[in-house]
N, C-alpha and C positions, 0 to 999 in steps of 0.2 A: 374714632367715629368717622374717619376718612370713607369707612367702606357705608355707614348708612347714606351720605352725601352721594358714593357713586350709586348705590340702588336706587337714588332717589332721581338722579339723572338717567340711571337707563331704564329704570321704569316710563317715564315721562318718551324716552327714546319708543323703545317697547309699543308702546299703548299710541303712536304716530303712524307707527310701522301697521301696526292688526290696523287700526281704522282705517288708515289708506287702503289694506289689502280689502276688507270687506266694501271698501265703497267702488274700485274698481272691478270684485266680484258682482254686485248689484249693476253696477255701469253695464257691464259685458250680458248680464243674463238678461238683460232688458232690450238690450240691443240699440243702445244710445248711440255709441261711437261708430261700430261696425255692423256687420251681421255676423251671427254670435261664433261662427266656427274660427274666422279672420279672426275676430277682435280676441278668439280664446288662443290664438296661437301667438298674437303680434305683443299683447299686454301680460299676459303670463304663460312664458314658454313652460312646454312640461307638464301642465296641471290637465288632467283629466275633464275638468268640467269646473264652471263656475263656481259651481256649490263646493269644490274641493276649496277653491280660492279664500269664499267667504269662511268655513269652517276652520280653515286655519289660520285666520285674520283674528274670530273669535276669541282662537287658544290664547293667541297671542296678547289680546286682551284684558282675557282671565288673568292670565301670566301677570301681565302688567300690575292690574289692581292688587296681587296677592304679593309681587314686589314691594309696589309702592307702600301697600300696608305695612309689610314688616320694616321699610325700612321710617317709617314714619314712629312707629312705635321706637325702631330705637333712639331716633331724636325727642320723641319727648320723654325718655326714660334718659339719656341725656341731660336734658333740662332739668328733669326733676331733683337729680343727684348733684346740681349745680357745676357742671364739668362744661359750663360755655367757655 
């Protein structure tokens, strides 16, 4: 059950990672820190446009929750079979 314990950590990783990416996408397309062309090249090099940033902050998300689920299940299917 070593491996549901690290899903359950890099779920928890995962799902820090998409929400910082979506709140610095929101930052940048609102133009809080910079004006949006700057703040789009200085905060995430690479990325086409904000909306790229937040949609795959989302995935990242999704990801997470569908981690965390499965590895949640196998701890309480653990528990169940009494193998604490």
């Amino acid at each position: 059950m070593t491996f549901s314990y690290a899903a359950r950590i890099l779920a928890y990783l995962i799902l820090l990672v998409g929400a910082w990416q979506v709140v610095i996408g929101l930052v940048i397309a609102h133009e809080l820190l910079l004006p949006y062309e700057e703040a789009l090249r200085r905060y995430t090099p690479g990325a086409p446009s904000s909306g790229s940033v937040i949609d795959k902050g989302i995935y990242k998300l999704v990801a997470a929750v569908g981690l965390g689920a499965v590895a949640e299940i196998g701890l309480h299917v653990k528990k169940m079979r009494g193998e604490q």
